[in-house]
N, C-alpha and C positions, 0 to 999 in steps of 0.2 A: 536399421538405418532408414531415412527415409526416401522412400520410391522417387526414382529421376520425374514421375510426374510432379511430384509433391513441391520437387525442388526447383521446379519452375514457374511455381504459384507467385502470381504477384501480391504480396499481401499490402492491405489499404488500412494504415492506422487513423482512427480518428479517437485524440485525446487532448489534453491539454496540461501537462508535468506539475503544476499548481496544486490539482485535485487531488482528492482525496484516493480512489480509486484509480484514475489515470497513473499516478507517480509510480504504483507497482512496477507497470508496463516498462518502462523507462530504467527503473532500477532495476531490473529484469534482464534486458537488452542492456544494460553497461556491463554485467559482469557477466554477462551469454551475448554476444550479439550472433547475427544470423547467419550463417554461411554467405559468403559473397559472392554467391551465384542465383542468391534468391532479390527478385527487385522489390523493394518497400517505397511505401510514399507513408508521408506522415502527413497529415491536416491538423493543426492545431487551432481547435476549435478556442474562439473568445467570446466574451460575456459581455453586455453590457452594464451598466450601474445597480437594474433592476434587474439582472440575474436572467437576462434571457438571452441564449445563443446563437451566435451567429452559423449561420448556413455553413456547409462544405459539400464541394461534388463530388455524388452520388450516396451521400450520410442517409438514412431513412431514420426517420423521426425514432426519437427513446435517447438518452443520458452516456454517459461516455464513459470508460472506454468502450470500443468494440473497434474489430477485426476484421476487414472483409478479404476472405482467403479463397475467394474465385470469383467469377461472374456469375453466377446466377443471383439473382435477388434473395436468397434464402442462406446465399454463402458467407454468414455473420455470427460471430459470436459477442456476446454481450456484456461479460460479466470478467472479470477482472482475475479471478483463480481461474475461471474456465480457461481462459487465455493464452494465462502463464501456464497452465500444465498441456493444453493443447502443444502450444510451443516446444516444451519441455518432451515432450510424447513423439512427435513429429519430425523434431529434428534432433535426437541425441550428438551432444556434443561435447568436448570438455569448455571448463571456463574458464576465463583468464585468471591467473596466478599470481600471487603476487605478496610481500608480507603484510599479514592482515585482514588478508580479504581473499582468500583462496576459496573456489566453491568444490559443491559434490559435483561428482560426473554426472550424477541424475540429483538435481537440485528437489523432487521430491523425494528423496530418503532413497538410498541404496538397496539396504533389506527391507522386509517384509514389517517388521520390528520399526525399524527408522518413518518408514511410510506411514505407519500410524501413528507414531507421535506428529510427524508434521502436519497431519492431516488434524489429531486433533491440537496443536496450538494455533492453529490454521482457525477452527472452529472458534477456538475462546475466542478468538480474535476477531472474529466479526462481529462477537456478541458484544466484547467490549466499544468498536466499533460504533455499534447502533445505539451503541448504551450514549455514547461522548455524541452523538449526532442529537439525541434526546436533551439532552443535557445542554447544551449550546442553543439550543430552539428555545428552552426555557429560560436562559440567561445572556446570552449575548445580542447588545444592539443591533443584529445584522437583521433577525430575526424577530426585533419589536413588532414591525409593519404588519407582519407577518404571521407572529402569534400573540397579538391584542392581551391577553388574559395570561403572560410569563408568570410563574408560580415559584418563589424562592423556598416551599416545602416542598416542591417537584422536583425544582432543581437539585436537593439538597437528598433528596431520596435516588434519584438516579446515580449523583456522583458516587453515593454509596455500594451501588449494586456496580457503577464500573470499576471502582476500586477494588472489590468483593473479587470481582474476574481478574485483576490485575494480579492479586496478590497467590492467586489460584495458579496465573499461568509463574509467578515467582518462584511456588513449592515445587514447582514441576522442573521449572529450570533451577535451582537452587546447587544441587551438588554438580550438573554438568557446568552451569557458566559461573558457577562463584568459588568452585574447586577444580575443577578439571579445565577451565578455560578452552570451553566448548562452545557451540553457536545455540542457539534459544532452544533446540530441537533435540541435544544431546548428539549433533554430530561435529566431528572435523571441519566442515567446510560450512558454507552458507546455503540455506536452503531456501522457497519457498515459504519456508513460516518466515524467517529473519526478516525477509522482503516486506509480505502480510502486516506484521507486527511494527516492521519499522515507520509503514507507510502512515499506521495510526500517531503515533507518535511525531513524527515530523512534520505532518498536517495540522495537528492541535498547535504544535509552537509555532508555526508558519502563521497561518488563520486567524487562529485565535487568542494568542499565546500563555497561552496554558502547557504545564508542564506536566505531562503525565505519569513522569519517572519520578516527581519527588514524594515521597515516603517510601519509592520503592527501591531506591539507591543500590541498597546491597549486591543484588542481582541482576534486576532490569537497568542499574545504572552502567554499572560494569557492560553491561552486553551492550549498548547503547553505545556508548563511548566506543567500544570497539567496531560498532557500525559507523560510527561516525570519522574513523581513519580508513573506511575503503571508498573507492573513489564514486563508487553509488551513493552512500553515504554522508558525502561533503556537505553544507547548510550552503545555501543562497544561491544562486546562479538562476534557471529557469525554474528553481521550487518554489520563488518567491511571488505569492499572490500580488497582485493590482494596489497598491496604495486605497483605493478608494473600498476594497473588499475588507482588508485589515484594519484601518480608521474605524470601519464601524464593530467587525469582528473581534477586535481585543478588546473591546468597551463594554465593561462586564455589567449588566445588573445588579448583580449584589456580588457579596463573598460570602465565601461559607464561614 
């Protein structure tokens, strides 16, 4: 459990529920929130038109999310799984219960066995990730200004190689979520990948809207659809980007 110091850390979030990256954090904390003895402040950083962010006291320059879990200047983490499994590490908890959306006690996998599948759909999942980040640069208006020279053979070769990891992390989930009505990771409850994996997904249709589950229905629609009845999971509220982000971001360059 974690030490009476630990649990008197004020932790300092700076993120914004919109992003890519941030939303983890957030869907993370709805289905684990913190023990109520620990103090948070949230700063929800905003952007403006040309994508440059507004200040927050005490942020040190670098991209969001991060965590500041004490006072000294070096007391930050930065990176979005570091975070959630920090948390996860730090404060063992159970999570809220509920039909549909029950978690593990250790939302990175309970056995030895379990940890490593999360960790690797965790993996595909960022590649896929950077793959749709790649992919978007090449094809969507948000990103004309920006990359002058968009390539509809680029674009069309990237979507392939994130389809490629889609259908990858599909085989892997296949008999746990499309016969045994299991979560992405092959357990009971929701883990850190469900989180990871959902955050890519719900980003591209928010953003962009693109849908990353069609052809992949079988499997990743089924899991999807059941992420989308826990209360992490819901569409719209504060996951919905700025008008003025999505106007240009679902304005596609070409189709494949």
């Amino acid at each position: 459990m974690a030490s009476n110091t630990e649990s008197q850390t004020h932790y300092t979030f700076y993120t914004q529920p919109y992003l890519f990256f941030p939303r983890r954090i957030h869907a993370y904390l709805t289905f684990k929130p913190l023990p109520s003895d620990i103090k948070t402040t949230f700063h929800h950083l905003s952007f403006t038109q040309t994508g440059e962010m507004t200040s927050a006291p005490g942020k040190p320059a670098g991209s969001i999310p991060m965590l500041r879990y004490g006072e000294e200047a070096n007391d930050l983490i930065r990176q979005s799984v570091a975070i959630l499994t920090y948390l996860e590490e730090t404060h063992p908890r159970k999570g809220t219960h509920g039909e549909g959306w029950e978690v593990e006690d250790d939302m990175r996998g309970s056995t030895p066995m379990q940890r490593a599948r999360v960790n690797e759909i965790i993996s595909l999942t960022e590649e896929v990730g950077q793959a749709f980040g790649y992919w978007v640069m090449q094809s969507s208006a948000l990103y004309s200004s920006k990359v002058p020279s968009q390539s509809p053979s680029a674009a069309s070769m990237i979507s392939t190689r994130m389809h490629a990891l889609l259908s990858t992390l599909e085989s892997y989930a296949r008999k746990s979520v499309g016969e045994e009505g299991m979560w992405i990771a092959g357990t009971a409850g929701v883990t850190l990948a469900d989180i990871c994996l959902a955050s890519v997904v719900e980003y591209a249709r928010d953003m962009y809207g693109r849908d990353l589950i069609e052809g992949h229905e079988e499997v990743l629609g089924k899991w999807f659809e059941r992420w989308e009845a826990t209360e992490a999971g819901k569409p719209g509220g504060d996951k919905v980007p700025p008008e003025f982000f999505t106007a240009l971001g679902k304005k596609w360059a070409w189709e494949e």
